[in-house]
N, C-alpha and C positions, 0 to 999 in steps of 0.2 A: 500920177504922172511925175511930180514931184519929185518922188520916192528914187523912183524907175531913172529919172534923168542923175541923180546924187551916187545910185550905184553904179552908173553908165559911167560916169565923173572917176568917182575914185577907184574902179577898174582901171583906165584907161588911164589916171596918175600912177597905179602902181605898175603896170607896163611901160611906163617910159622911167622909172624908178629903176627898173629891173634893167630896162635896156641899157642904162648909161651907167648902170653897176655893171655888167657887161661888157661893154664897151670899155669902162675902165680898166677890166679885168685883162681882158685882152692889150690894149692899152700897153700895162707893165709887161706881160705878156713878151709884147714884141718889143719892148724899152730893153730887154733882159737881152733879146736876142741881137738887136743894136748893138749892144753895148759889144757881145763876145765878138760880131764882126769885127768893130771899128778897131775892138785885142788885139786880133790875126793881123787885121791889116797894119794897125799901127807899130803893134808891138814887137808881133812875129817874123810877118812876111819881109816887113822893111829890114829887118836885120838879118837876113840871109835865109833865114828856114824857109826850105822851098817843098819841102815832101809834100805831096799832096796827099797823104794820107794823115801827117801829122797837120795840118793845117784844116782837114776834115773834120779831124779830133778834138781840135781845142775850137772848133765852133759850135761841136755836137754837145762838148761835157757842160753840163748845167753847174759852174763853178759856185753861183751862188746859192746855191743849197746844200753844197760841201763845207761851209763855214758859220759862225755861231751868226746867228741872228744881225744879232747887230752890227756884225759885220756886212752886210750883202750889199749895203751902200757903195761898199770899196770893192766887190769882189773882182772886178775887173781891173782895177787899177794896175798901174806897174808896181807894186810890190808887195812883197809877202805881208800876211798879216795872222795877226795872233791868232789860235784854235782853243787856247787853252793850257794848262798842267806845264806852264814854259816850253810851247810850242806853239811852228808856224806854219803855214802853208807857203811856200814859195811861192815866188812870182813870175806870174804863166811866163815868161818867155826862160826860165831857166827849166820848167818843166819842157818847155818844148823842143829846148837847146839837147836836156839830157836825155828826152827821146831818141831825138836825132840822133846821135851820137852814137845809139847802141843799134844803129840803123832797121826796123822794128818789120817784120814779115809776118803774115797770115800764120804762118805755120810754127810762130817761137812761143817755147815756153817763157817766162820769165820772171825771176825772183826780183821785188823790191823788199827793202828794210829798210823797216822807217814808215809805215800807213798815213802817220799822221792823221789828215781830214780825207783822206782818199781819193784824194784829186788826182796823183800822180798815176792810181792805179784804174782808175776811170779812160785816164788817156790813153793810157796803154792796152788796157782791152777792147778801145774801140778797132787797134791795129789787129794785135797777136791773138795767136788762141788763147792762151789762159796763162792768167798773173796770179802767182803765190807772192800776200805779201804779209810782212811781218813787222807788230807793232808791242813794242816792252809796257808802254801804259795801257793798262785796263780798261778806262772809259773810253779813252779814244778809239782802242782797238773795236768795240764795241759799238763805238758810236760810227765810226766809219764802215762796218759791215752791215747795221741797218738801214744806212745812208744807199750808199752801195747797191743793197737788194732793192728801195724801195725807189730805185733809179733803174732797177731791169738791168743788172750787172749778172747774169750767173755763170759769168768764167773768171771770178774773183775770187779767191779764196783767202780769208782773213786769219791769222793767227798771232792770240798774246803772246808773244814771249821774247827772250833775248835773241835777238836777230843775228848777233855776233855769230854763232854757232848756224844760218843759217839755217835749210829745211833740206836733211839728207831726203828722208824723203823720197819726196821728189827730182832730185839732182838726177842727172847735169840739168846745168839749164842755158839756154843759149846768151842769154844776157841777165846780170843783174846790174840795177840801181840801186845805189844808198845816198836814203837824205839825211843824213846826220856827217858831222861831220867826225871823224876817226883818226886818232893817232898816228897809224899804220895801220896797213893793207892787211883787212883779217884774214889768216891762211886757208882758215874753215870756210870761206866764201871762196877764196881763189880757186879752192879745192873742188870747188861743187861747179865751176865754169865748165862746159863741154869743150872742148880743142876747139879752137879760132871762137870763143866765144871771149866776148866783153863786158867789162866790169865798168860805171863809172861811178865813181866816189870823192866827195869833198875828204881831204888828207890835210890834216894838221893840230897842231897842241892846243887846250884848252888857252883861249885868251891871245894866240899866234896868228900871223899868216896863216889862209889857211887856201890849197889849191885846190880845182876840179880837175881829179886824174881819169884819165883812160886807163883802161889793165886790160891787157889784150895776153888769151892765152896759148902759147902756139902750140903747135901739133905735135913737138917734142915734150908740153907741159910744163915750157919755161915763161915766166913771167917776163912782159915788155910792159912799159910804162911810159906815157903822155900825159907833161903836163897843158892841162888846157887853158885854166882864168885862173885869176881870182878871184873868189867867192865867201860868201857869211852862212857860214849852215847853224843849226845850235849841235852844240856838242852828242858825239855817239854815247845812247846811255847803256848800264850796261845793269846785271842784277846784281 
């Protein structure tokens, strides 16, 4: 009876062992999803971003599992943080501003350059059909399309290389983004925009001012330009 009652016992500890490991789990679980709300709200929504498709987006993308480990403490926070090989992940509300901007529909193709941690291209796929994006580092680019896949992304398509030159390709595209910041306005991407399609890009000299432009292209295929902030991108790299 002894026996009988000590396996009864420690059944019955390890079941409540399991629950409260559970329940912990759960737990961060939902600590994760707190956190992305209290984002939108504090970060997003209060500063103008009303789309309710882009505000869908940065609740749904799981940002802390886009960034290195040690990072996931902050992944929420207001601001960008390190990825890696002297790069960063911007800070959701500049992601959700450059969504905005290139105002995102079901039906747009969409080049970014620059993958980085593949946060930007996560938000953007929860909108448009399918984001071509392009990244000059190797591990990163690598590390962001396993990321990506093993996130249930497969209208992402990743590729290493120098972005500068964009993805004929696939071109036109109805909008692209660049997170890196650029000298001047690369012609090989303005060239790949479709008529009334939009470009946004941080523009300016290594160590400069640097702005977040609009490039809008019109119907006749002449270039207009808006400047929007100022902003801190890391410098466009090139091969």
């Amino acid at each position: 009876m002894r026996t009988k009652r000590i396996v009864a016992s420690t059944k019955y500890l390890i079941f409540i062992l399991l629950s409260l490991g559970m329940v912990s789990l759960t737990a961060g679980q939902n600590d994760y999803a707190a956190e992305r709300n209290e984002m939108v709200e504090e970060q997003i929504r209060n500063r103008g971003i009303a789309d309710k498709d882009i505000l869908r987006a940065m609740k749904t993308v799981e940002r802390h599992k886009l960034v290195p480990p040690e990072q996931r403490r902050f992944a929420y926070d207001d601001r960008p943080l390190p990825i890696g090989h002297g790069q960063t992940i911007s800070q959701p509300y500049i992601v959700a501003f450059m969504t905005d901007v290139i105002d995102p529909r079901s039906d747009m193709k969409v080049l970014e350059v620059g993958t980085g941690s593949g946060y930007q291209a996560a938000v953007l796929a929860e909108i448009v059909s399918h984001v071509y994006t392009i990244e000059i580092i190797e591990p990163l680019a690598k590390k962001a399309s396993d990321n990506l896949r093993e996130l249930g992304y497969d209208n992402i398509t990743v590729k290493h290389a120098d972005g500068y030159f964009g993805w004929k390709e696939h071109a036109p595209f109805d909008a692209i983004i660049v997170t890196a910041a650029a000298s001047y306005i690369p012609p090989e991407l303005f060239a790949q925009l479709r008529d009334d399609g939009k470009m946004i890009i941080p523009v300016g000299a290594n160590f400069a001012p640097q702005q977040l432009v609009l490039v809008t292209k019109r119907k006749n295929g002449k270039m207009k330009t808006k400047n929007l902030m100022p902003v801190r991108f890391v410098p466009f790299t090139r091969d």
